[in-house]
N, C-alpha and C positions, 0 to 999 in steps of 0.2 A: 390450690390454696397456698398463700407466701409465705414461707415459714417466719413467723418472728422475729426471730434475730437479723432476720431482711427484712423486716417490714420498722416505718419508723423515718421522724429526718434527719435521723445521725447516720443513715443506710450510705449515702454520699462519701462520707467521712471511713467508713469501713472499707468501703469499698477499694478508694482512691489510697489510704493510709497502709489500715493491715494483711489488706489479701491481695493488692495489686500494688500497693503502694513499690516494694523492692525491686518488682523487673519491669515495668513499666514505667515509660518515657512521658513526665510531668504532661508533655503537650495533649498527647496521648488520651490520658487521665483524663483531661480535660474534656474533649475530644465526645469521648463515651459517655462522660455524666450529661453532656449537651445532650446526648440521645436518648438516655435512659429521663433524665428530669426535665428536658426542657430546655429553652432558652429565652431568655428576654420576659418580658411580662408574662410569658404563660409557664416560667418555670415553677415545678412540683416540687414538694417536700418531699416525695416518695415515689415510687414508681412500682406497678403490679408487676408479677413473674412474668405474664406475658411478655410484655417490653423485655424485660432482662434475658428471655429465650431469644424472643426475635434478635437480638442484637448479635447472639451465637449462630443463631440459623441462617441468617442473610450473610454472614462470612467465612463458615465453614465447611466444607461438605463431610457429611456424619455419617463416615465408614458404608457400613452394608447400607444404612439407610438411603444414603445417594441423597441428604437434603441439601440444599442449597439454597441461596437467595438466586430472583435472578437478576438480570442486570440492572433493570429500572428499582430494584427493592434497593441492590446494592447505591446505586446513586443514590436512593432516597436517605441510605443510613450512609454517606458520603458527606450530602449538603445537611441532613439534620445536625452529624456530628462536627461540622463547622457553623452552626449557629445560623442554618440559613434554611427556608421553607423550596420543598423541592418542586420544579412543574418544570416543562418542557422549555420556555422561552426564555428561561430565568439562566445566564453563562456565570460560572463558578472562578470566580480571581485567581489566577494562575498561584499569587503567591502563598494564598489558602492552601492549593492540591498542593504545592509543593512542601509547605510544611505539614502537612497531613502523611506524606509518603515519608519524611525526614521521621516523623515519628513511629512511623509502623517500623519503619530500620533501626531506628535507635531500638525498641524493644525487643524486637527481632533478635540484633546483638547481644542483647542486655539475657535475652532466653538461652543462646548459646553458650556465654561466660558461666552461668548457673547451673546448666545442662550435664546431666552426669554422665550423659554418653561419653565412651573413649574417642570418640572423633575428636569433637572439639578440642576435650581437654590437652587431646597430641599435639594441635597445633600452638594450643595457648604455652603450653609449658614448655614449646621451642623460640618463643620469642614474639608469638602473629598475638594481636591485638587486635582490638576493637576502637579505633583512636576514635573521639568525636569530626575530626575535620573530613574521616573517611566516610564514618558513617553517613555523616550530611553529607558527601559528594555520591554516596550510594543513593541517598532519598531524592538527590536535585535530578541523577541523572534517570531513574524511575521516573518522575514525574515530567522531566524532558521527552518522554519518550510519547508522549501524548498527541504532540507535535509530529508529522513525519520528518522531518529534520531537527534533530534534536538541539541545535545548535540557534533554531528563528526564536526571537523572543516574543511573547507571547504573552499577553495582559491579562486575559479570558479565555478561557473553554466551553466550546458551547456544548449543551445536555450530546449532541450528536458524538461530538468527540469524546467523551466520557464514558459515550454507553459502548463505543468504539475500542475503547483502549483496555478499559473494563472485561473485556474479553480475551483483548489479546494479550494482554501484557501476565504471562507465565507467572511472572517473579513474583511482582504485587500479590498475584493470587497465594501463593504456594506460603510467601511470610505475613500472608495476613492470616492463614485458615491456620497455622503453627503458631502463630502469636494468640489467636483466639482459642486454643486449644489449651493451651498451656495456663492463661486469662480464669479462663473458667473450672480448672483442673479437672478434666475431663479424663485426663492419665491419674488421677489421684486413687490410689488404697484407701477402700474402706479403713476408716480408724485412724487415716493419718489424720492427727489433731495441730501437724503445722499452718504456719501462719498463710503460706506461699502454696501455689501449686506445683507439682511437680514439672521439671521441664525435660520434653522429646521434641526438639524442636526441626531435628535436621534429617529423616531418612535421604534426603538426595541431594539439597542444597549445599551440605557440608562433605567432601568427600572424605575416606580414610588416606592420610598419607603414610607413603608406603618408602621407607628407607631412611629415615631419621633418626631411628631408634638406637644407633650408635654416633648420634654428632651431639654431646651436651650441647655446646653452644653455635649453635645453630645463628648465622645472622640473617634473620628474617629482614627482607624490606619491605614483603609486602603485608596488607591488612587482612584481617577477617573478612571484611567490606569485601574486598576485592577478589577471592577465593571465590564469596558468594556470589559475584558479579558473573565473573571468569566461567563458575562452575555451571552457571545458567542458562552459559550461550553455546558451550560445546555439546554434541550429541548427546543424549541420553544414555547412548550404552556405554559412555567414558564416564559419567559422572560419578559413577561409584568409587572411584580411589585416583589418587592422583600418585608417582613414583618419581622422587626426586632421584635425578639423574648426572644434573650436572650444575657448581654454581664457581661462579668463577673466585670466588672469596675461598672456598676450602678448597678446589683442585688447581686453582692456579690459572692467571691468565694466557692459556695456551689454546691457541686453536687444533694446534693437533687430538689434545686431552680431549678438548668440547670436544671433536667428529666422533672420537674412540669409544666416547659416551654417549651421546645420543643417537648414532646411527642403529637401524633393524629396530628400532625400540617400538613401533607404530606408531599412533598420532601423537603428540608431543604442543606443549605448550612454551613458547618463549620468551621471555618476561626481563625485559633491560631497563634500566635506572640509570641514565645520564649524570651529570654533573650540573645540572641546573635542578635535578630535582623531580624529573619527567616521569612519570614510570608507563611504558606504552611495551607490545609486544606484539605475538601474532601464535594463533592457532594453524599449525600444521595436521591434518590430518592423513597424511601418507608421514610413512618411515624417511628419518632421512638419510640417503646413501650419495658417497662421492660420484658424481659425475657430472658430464656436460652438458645434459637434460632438463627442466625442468619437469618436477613431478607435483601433486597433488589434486585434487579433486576443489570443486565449488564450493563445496561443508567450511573450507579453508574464509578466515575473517582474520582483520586488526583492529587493536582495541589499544587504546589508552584508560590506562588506571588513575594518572596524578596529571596536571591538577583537575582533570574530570573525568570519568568513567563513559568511554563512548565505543560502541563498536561498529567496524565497516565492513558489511559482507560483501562478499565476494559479487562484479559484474557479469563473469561468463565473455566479457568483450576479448578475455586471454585467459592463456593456462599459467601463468609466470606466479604461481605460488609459490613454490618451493623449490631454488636453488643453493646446491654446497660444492665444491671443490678448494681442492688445496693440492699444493703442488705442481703444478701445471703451468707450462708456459705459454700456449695461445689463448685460453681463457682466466677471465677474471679470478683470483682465490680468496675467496668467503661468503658469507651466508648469504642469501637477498630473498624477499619473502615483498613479492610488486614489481610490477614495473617495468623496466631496463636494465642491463648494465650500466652502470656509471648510475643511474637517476632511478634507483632504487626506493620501495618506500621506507623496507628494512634494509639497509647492509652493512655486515658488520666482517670487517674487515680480515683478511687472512693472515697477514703480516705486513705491518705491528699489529699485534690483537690489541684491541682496548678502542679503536679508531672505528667510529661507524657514522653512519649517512640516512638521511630522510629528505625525500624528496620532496617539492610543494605539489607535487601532482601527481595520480597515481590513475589508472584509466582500469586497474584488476579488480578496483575496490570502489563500492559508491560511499559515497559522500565524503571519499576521504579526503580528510586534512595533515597538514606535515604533522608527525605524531614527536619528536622532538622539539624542544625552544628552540634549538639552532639549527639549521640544515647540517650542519656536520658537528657531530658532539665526541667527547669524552665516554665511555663505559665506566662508567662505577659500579654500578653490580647488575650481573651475567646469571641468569639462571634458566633450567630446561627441566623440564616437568612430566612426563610421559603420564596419559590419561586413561583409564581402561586398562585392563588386561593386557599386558605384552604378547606380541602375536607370537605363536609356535613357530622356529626354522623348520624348514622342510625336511632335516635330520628328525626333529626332535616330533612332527606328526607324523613319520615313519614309525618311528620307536612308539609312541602311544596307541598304534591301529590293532586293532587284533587280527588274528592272522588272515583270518575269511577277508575282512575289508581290505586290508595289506591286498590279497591277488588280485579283490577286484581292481583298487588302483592301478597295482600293474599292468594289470590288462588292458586299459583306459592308456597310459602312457604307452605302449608297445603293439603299435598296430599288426592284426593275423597278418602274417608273411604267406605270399602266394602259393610258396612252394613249401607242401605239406613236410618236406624233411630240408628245412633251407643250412645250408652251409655258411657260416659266420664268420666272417673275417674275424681279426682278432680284434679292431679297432670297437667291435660292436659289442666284444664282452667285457663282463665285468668281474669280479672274483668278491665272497663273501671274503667278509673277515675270520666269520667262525671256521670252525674245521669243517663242517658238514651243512648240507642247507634245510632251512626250517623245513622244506619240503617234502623231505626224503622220507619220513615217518607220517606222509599227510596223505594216501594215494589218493582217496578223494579231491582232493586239491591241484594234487598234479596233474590227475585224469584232466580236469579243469582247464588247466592249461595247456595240454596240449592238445585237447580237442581246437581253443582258441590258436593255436599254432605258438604261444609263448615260451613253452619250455625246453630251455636246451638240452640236448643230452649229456649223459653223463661224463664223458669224457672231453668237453669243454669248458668246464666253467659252473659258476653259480651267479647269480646275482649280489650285488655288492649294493645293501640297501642304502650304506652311507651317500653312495656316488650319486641319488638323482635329486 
């Protein structure tokens, strides 16, 4: 039965005003009353609970419950909430889905700025915003992506594509079922008698940053928009905190500074802002360390932020993800992330720092396009981002092992030697630091080893844990 206070034709008027009116996005609003009352001649003055469940249950999935809409319910609350009757042959006008996704991001945003979580509020209070021109390039480039090439323009969608995308597209899902969640205050305390529901909008789309807590002024250039973009496409196990590392506005444009700082750090995010206004970058997921190698893996993509939000993953046709050196006279010195030397799709220069290149063609990455206005631009602002957890040095997972796993390791790095009493040059020992070795009070342990053939005796040496 529908309680009262929802039943009625001023239920419209409640709805869209006092209890949703604050963090939802007018279009929005709009959007959901088409679903809940109807449109065109067969609109209702009121609408039963039923309808008003199903509109939460076809967009959200409800904890332990596991409900969900599926994909055909979801199109169906798609085209109803665009004022249009749903069936298979009927193709949805591109610039409908597109302001429909514009909308689910604007309130998205709109839940996060309101959100009491400490995530957001750390980013908002350094400077990162919610600009409307970003959020609409978040909802165009969602709704782009419906298209395999994000960049074909596209008049119509047909039910195929829809029930396609509707599946695949992460993002959509994750801030429509947080937007619906929040909609219907689903996190609300009994007894809260405000107007609004309360908002949990971000377990994984919004990461914690991790190192700002000493820069007041912070000069963010990039958006909310673009965190949530950024944070969508990297691995799962980075998405939880993001570690500013390095930005060239507070450390200074030096390329030495950049290496000193993002090198060993593991996967890492790189995010530059030219002089026309660009903001493009690229996802490193290996550490970066000076040399004449290329390193990184396939997970490795580039993305442009401004003036549209697009990313290019990685071909497999090369390894040329990630190169750094500096100082060096037969090889090039500075970053390149694609490509070639010289026709890189990132490169950003070793000396003069500030000088970097994009290439119009890049064969590491599909669909890429040059991600700067200019083939060779200006740096206006430089920044490096480390993703996930910092990996342990191999010092420092020494130091954390307890003593039983510590021997196995050793054992594993120091193959039994033939000769059950082998004599060791000196080249082969190492010496502890401590006075005495953890050993010497462990016989069980030692037994251990030398049955393995690993332990020296006592008038040679000890192990030097720092050395491996």
């Amino acid at each position: 039965m529908i309680r009262h206070e929802w039943a009625g034709s001023d239920l419209k008027q409640r709805l869209r005003c006092r209890f949703w009116g604050p963090q939802i996005d007018p279009r929005l609003a709009q959007y959901l009353t088409n679903f809940l009352f109807g449109y065109g001649p067969n609109k209702l003055p009121s609408c039963d609970f039923n309808r008003f469940a199903e509109l939460y249950v076809y967009n959200k999935k409800c904890g332990w419950l596991h409900v969900t809409g599926t994909s055909e319910e979801r199109m169906m609350v798609a085209y109803n909430s665009l004022g249009m009757d749903f069936n298979d042959t009927i193709e949805l006008p591109y610039q409908l889905l597109r302001e429909y996704c514009e909308s689910i991001a604007s309130t998205y945003i709109k839940v996060l700025k309101s959100a009491s979580s400490s995530r957001a509020k750390t980013w908002i209070n350094k400077g990162f915003r919610g600009r409307a021109s970003h959020v609409q390039a978040l909802g165009e480039a969602i709704a782009a992506s419906v298209e395999g090439d994000a960049d074909v323009t596209l008049n119509a969608c047909t039910s195929n594509q829809l029930n396609k995308w509707l599946q695949m597209n992460t993002l959509l899902r994750q801030m429509t079922e947080a937007v619906f969640v929040n909609l219907y205050g689903i996190n609300k305390k009994t007894g809260d008698e405000s107007p609004g529901p309360v908002a949990r909008a971000e377990p994984c789309l919004m990461p914690l940053p991790i190192g700002l807590d000493s820069m007041p002024d912070y000069p963010a250039f990039i958006d909310l928009s673009h965190i949530v973009w950024l944070n969508s496409h990297i691995p799962q196990k980075h998405q939880d905190k993001w570690r500013f590392l390095f930005s060239s506005h507070i450390h200074g444009e030096s390329f030495s500074t950049m290496t000193g700082r993002i090198q060993d750090q593991g996967a890492s995010l790189l995010i530059i802002e030219d002089n026309s206004g660009y903001i493009f970058g690229g996802y490193a997921p290996a550490s970066w360390s000076l040399g004449p190698n290329f390193v990184g893996t396939e997970e490795s993509f580039l993305f442009t932020l401004a003036p549209k939000m697009r990313v290019y993953p990685a071909t497999t046709y090369n390894n040329h993800y990630q190169y750094i050196n500096h100082h060096t006279k037969t090889l090039p010195n500075g970053l390149l992330m694609g490509g070639q030397f010289h026709f890189g799709a990132i490169w950003v220069n070793g000396d003069p720092f500030g000088e970097g290149s994009s290439a119009e063609s890049c064969s590491t990455y599909k669909g890429y396009k040059r991600l700067s206005k200019e083939p060779n631009f200006r740096i206006k602002s430089l920044e490096v981002w480390g993703v996930g957890d910092k990996p342990m040095s191999l010092k420092e997972s020494f130091q954390q092992q307890h003593p039983t796993n510590l021997l196995l390791e050793l054992s594993r790095r120091f193959p039994s030697h033939p000769n059950p009493n082998p004599v060791l040059i000196p080249s082969q020992l190492v010496t502890m630091k401590s006075s005495k070795s953890i050993l010497d009070p462990h016989q069980p342990d030692r037994a251990f080893l030398e049955i393995c053939g690993k332990y020296p005796s006592k008038n040679i040496g000890y192990y030097d844990l720092h050395s491996f």
